[in-house]
C-alpha positions as CSV (number, residue, x, y, z in Angstrom):
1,X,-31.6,115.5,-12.3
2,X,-32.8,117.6,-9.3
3,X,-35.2,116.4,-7.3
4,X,-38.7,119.1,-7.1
5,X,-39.3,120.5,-3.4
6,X,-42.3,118.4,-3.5
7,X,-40.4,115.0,-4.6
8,X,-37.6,115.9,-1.4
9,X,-40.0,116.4,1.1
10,X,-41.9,113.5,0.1
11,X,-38.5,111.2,0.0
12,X,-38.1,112.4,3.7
13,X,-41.6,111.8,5.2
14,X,-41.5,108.5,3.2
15,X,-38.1,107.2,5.5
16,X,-40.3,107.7,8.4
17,X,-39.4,111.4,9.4
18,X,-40.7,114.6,9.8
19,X,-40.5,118.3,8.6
20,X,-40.1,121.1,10.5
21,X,-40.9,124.6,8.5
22,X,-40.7,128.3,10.2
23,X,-42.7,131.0,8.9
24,X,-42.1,134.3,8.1
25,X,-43.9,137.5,6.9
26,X,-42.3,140.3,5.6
27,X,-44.1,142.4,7.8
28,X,-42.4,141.6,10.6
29,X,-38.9,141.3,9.5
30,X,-36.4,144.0,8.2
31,X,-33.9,142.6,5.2
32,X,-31.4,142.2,8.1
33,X,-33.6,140.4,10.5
34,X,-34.7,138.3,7.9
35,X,-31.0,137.0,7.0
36,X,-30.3,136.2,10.8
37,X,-33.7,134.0,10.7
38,X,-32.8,131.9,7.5
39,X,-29.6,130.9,9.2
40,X,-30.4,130.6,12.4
41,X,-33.3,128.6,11.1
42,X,-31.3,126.2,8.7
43,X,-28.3,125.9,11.7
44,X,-31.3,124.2,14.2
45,X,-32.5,122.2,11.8
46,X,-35.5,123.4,10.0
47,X,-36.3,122.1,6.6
48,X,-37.3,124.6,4.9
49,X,-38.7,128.7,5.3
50,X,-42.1,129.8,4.5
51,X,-43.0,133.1,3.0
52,X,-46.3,134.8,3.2
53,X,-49.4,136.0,5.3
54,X,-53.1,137.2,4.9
55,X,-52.3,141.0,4.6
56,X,-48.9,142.7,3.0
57,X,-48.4,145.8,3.7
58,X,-44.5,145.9,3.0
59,X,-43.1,146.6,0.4
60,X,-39.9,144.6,0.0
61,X,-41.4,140.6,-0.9
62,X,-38.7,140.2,-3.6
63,X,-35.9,141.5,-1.9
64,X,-37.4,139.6,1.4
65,X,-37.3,136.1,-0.6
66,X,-33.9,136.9,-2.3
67,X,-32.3,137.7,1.6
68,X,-33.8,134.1,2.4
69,X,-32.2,132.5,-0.4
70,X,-28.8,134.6,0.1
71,X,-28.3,133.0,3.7
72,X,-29.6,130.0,3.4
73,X,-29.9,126.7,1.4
74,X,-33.1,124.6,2.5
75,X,-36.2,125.6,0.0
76,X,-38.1,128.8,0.4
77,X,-41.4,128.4,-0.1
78,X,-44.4,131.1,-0.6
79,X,-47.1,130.9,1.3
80,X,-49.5,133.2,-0.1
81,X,-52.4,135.2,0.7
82,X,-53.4,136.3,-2.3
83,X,-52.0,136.5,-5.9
84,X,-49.8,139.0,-5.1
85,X,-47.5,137.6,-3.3
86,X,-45.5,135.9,-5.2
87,X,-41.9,136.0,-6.5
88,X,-39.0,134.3,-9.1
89,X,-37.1,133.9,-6.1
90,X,-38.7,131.1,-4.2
91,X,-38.0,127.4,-4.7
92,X,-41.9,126.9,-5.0
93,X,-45.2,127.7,-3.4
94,X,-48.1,126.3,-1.7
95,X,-51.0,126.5,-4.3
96,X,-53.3,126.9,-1.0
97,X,-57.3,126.4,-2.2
98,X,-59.0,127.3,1.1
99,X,-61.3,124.6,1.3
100,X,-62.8,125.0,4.7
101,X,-64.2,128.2,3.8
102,X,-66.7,129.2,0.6
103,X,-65.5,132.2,-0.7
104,X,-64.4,131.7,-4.3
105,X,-61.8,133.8,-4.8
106,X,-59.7,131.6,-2.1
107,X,-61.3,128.5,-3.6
108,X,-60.5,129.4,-6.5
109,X,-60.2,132.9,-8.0
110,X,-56.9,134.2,-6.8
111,X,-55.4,130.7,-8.5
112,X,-56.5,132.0,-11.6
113,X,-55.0,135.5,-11.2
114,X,-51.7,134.1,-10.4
115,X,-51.5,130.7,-12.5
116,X,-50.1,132.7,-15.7
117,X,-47.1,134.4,-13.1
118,X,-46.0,131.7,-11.7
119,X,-45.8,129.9,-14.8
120,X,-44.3,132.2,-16.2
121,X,-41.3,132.7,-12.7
122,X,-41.2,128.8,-13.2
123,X,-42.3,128.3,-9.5
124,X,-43.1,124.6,-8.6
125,X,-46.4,124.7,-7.2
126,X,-47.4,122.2,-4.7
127,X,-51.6,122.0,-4.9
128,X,-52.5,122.3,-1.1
129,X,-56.0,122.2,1.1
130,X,-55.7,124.8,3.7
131,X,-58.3,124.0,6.0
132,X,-59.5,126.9,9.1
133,X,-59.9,125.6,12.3
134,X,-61.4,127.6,15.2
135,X,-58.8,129.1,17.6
136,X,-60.5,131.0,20.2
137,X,-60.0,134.5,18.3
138,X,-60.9,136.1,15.2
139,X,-57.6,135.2,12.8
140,X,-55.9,137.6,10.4
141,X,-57.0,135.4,8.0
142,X,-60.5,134.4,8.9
143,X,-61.0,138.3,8.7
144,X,-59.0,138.8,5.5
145,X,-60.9,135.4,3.7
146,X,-64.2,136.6,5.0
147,X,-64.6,132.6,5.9
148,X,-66.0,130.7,9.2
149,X,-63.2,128.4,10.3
150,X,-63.9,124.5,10.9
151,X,-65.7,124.1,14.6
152,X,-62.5,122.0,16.6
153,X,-65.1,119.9,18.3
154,X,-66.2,118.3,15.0
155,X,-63.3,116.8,13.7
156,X,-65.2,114.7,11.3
157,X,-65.8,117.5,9.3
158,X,-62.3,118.6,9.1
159,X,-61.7,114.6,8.1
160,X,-64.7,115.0,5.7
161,X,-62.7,118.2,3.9
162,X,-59.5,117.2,4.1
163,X,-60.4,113.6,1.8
164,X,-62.8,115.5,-0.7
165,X,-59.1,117.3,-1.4
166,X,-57.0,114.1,-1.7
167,X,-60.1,113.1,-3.9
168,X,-59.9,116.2,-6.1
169,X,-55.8,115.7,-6.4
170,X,-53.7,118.0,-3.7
171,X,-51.3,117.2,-2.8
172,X,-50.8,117.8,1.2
173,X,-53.6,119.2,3.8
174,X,-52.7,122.3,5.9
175,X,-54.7,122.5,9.2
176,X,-54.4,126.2,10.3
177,X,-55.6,127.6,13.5
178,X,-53.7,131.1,12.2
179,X,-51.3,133.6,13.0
180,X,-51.7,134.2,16.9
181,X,-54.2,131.9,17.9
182,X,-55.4,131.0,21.1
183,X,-55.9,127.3,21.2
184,X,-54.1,125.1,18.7
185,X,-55.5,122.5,15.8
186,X,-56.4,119.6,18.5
187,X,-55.3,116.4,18.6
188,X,-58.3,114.7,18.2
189,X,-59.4,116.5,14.5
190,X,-55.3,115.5,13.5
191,X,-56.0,112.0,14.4
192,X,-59.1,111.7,12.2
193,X,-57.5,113.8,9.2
194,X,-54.4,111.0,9.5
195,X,-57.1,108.1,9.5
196,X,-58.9,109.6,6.7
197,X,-56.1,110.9,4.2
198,X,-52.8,109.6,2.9
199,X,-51.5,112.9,1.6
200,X,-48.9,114.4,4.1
201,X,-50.7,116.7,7.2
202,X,-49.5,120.6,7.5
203,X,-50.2,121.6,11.2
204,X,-49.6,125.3,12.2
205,X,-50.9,128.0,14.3
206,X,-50.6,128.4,18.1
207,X,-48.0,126.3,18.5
208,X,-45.4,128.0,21.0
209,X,-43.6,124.6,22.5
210,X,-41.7,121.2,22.1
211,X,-44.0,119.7,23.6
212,X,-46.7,121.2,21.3
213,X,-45.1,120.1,18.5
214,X,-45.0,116.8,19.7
215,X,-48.8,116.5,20.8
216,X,-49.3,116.9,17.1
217,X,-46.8,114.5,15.7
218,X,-48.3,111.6,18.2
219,X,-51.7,112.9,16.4
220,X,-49.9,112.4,12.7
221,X,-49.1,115.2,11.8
222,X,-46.0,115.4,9.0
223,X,-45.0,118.8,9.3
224,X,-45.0,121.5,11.7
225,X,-45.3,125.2,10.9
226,X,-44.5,127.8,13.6
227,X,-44.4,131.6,13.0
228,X,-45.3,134.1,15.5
229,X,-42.8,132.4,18.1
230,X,-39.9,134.5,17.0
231,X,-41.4,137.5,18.0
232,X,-41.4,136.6,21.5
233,X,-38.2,137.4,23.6
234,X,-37.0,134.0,23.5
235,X,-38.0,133.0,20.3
236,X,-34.9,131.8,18.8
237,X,-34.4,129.3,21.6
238,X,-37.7,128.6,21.1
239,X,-37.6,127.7,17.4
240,X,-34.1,125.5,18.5
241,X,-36.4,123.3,21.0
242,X,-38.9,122.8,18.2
243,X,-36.6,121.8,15.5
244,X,-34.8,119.4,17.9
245,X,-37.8,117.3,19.1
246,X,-39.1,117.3,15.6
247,X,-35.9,116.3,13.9
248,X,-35.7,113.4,16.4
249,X,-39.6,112.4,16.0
250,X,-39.3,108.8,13.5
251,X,-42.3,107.0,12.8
């Protein structure tokens, strides 16, 4: 029997390695971009693609997910900002519940809108705590959740979140410092998470280098997320350098 995304990625953390996963929104790929990504992405060494982002304005998400899955085999996996985004295509889904923030319909009523659909599509979900943290700018999704992100000199209360999540049942914590952010999740608030939770760490957001992605595996981080590098000139290379220092990262 096939092993579930959630069972794979758990079989490879639990050997002692990490994940690296790239991002992508389908607002700022065409179809034919999008098929160069997911191959250039699989050929470095990324583990698997995420789909998704706080505001769609696009309207090829289907088609965007099928391309993925056309040129490449590692999981794609949605990454939703709202019930909407969503599609048959995808291996599964992060069933994000924004628990750093206290508006309800990212706690909990955009899950209800889109519970019956992805039943329905047969999506794995994988129940996720995606946790804000303060980047030096106003996110796209800070505006879009109408939420204040966690302050990243208090990273007991990121630690605090993240365990009244592993307490409530999800599955894996994702500390975000979103889509273009100035500073990155530090160091110091992955540390505490790591000592406080035994669910894998999600760490993405301003993360533009190796050694970046490093400073937050040393921290304990599982998996690293990048996105808005492969907009930049060198971005491919970029994504190459990431995926190489994380494939090599043991435990």
């Amino acid at each position: 029997m096939k092993k579930s995304v959630k069972e794979a990625l758990q079989g490879r953390l639990d050997s002692g390695k990490k994940c690296y996963w790239v991002l992508l929104d389908p607002d700022d790929f065409s179809l034919k971009e999008a098929s160069r990504v997911a191959a250039e992405s699989q050929a470095c060494g990324a583990n698997a693609l995420l789909v998704g982002g706080s505001l769609i304005y696009s309207n090829h998400f289907d088609q965007f997910v099928l391309t993925l899955k056309e040129n490449a085999s590692i999981p794609v996996i949605l990454f939703p900002g709202d019930a909407t985004q969503l599609s048959r295509h995808a291996d599964a889904l992060l069933y994000l519940s924004l628990v750093s923030g206290r508006n309800p319909a990212n706690l909990i009523g955009e899950h209800v809108k889109a519970a019956p659909v992805i039943k329905d599509f047969g999506l794995e979900p994988i129940s996720t705590a995606y946790m804000l943290v303060e980047s030096g700018t106003v996110s796209s999704v800070e505006f879009m959740s109408n939420t204040r992100p966690l302050p990243r000199n208090k990273p007991e209360i990121a630690a605090a979140h993240a365990l009244a999540a592993q307490y409530m049942g999800m599955s894996m914590v994702y500390l975000e410092a979103g889509s273009g952010a100035l500073k990155s999740v530090p160091p110091e608030m992955i540390k505490m998470v790591r000592a406080f939770v035994d669910i894998p760490i999600i760490v993405g957001g301003g993360i533009c280098s190796s050694a970046d992605a490093v400073e937050k595996l040393n921290a304990g981080a599982d998996i690293i997320v990048t996105g808005n590098i492969l907009r930049k000139e060198n971005g491919l290379e970029l994504m190459k350098e990431i995926a190489a220092v994380v494939q090599q990262f043991t435990n």
